[in-house]
C-alpha positions as CSV (number, residue, x, y, z in Angstrom):
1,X,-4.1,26.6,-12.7
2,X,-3.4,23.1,-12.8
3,X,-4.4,19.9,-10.9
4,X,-0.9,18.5,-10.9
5,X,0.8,18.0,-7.5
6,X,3.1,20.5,-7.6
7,X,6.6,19.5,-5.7
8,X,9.7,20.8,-4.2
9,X,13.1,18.5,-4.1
10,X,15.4,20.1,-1.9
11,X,18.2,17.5,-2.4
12,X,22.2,18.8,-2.2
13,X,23.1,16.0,-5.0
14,X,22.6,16.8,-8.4
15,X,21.8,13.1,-9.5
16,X,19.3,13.2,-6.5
17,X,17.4,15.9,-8.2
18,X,17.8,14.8,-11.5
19,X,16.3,11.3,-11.0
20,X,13.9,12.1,-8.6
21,X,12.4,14.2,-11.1
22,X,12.1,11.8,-13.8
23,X,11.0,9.4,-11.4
24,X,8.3,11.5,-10.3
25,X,7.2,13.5,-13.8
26,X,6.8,10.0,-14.8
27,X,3.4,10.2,-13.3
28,X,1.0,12.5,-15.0
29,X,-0.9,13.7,-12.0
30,X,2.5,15.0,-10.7
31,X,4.8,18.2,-11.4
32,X,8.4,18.8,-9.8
33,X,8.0,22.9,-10.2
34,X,11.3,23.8,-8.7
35,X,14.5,21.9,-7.2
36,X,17.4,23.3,-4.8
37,X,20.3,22.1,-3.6
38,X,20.1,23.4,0.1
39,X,17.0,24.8,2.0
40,X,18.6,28.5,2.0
41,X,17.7,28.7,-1.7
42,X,14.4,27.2,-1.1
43,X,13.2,29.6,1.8
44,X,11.6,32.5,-0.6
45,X,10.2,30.5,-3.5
46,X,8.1,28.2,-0.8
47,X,7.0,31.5,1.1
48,X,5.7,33.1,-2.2
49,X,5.4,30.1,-4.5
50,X,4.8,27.1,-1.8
51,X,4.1,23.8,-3.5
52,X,1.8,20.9,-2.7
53,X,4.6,18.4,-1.4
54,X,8.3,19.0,-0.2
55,X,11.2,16.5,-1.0
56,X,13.5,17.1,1.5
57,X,17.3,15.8,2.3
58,X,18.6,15.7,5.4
59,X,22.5,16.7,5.2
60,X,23.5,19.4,3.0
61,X,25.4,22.6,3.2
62,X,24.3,26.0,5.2
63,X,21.2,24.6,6.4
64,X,20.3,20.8,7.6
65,X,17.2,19.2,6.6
66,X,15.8,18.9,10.0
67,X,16.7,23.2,10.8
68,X,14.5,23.5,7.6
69,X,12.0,21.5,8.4
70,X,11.3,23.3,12.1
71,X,11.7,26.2,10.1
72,X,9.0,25.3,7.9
73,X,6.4,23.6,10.1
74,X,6.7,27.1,11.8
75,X,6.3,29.6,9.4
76,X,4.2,27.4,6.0
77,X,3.5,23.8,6.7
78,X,3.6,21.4,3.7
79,X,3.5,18.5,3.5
80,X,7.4,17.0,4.0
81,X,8.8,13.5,2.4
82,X,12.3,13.3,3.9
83,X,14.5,11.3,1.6
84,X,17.8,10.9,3.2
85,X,20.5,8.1,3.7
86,X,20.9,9.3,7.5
87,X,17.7,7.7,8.7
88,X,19.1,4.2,8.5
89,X,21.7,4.7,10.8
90,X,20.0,7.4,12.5
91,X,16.9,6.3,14.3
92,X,16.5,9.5,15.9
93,X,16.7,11.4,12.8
94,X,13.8,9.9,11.6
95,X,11.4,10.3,15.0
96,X,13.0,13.8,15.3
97,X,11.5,14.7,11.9
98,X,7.8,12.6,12.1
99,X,7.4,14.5,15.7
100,X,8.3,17.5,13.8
101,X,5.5,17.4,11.1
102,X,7.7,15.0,8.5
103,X,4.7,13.0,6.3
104,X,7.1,9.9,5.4
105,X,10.3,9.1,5.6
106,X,12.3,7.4,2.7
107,X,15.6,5.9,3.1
108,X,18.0,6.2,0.2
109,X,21.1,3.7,0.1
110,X,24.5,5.2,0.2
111,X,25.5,3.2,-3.0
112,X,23.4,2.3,-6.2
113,X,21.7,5.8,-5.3
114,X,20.5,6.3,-9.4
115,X,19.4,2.6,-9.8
116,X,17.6,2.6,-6.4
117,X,15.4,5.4,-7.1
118,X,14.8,4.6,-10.6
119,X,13.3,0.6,-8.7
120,X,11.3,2.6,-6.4
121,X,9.9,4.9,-8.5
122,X,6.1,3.7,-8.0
123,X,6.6,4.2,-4.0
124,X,7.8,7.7,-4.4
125,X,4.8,8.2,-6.7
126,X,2.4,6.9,-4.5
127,X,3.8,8.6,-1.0
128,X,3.4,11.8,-3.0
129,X,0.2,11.3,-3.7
130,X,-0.6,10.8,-0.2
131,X,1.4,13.0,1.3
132,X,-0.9,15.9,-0.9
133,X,-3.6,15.5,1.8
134,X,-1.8,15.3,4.5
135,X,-1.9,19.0,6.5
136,X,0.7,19.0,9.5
137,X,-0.1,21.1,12.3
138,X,2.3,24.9,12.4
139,X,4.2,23.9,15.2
140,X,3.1,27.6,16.6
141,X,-0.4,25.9,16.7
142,X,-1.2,24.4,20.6
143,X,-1.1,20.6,19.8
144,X,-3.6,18.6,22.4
145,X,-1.0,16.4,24.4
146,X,-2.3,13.3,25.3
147,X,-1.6,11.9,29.2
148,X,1.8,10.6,29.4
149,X,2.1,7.2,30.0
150,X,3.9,6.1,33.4
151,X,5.9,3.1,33.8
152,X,7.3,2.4,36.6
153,X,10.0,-0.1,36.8
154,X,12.8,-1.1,39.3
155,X,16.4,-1.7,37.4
156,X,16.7,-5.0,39.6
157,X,13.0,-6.5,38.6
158,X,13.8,-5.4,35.1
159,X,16.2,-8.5,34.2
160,X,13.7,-11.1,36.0
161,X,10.4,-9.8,34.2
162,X,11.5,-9.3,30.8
163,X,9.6,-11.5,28.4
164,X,10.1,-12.5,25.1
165,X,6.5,-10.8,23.8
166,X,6.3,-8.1,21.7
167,X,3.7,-5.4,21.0
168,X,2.7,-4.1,18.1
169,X,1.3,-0.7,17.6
170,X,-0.2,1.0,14.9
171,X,-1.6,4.6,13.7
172,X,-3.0,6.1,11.3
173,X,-1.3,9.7,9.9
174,X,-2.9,11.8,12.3
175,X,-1.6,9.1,14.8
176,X,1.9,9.5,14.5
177,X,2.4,12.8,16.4
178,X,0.5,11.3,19.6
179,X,2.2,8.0,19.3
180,X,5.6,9.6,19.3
181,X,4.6,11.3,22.7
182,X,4.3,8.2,24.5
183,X,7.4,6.8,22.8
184,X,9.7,9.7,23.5
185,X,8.5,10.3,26.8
């Protein structure tokens, strides 16, 4: 068997595929075993065959990227990098799929698709490698909830005590999920 990271990309564009594979088999330590081009076709191969890593659009035909990935994290958690032009515009595309088990997210431009993947190519390489050790929770698995953070604050003292501070927080992977709990909530 070999050591190779062994990936998915589960992409509905054909030059998505195609240059994410070269991008990635440009790396020796890594090994794009099968593509798809929507996560119907990818359901049996990752239950009998499941790789390492998962590339995974968001919008494509008979089954969206983020159905797929609750499908996933319930039945065979990998590892998911979700590389999709939606989470730019869509904030809560990109929280909906990091509380679901998502390891990164990677926005791809709507234009100059071929010739921005080919300039990021060491990013996707890296994030793969990362992403190999990273082992999300089944989301059948009971997940300990951190307390829930109250704050209480009156809609007419909002406008007088607004500053103009900001805070910064930061997590490590295993971080994310709990973090997201006090953002969402």
């Amino acid at each position: 068997m070999s050591n190779k990271i062994s990936v998915y990309i589960i992409d509905d564009s054909a030059v998505v595929r195609q240059t994410v594979t070269a991008m990635l088999e440009y790396s020796p330590e890594i090994c794009v075993t099968k593509v798809f081009s929507n996560p119907v076709l990818a359901q049996p191969s990752v239950l009998a065959e499941p790789p390492d890593v998962i590339i995974l659009d968001i919008e494509m035909p008979q089954m969206d990227g983020i159905t797929f990935l609750r499908w996933l994290m319930a039945n065979k958690p990998i590892p998911v990098i979700i590389c999709s032009s939606l989470t730019t515009t869509g904030a809560q595309l990109s929280v909906e799929a990091l509380s679901l088990g998502a390891f990164e997210i990677l926005t791809k431009p709507e234009c100059g698709l071929k010739s921005f993947l080919e300039s990021q190519r060491e990013q996707f390489i890296k994030v793969v490698k990362q992403a190999r050790f990273y082992r999300p929770k089944s989301s059948t698995e009971d997940i300990n909830r951190a307390p829930a953070i109250n704050v209480a604050m009156s809609t007419t003292n909002l406008a007088i005590n607004t500053t103009d501070k900001v805070v910064a927080i930061g997590t490590s992977t295993g971080g994310r999920k709990r973090l997201s709990t006090y953002l969402v909530n």
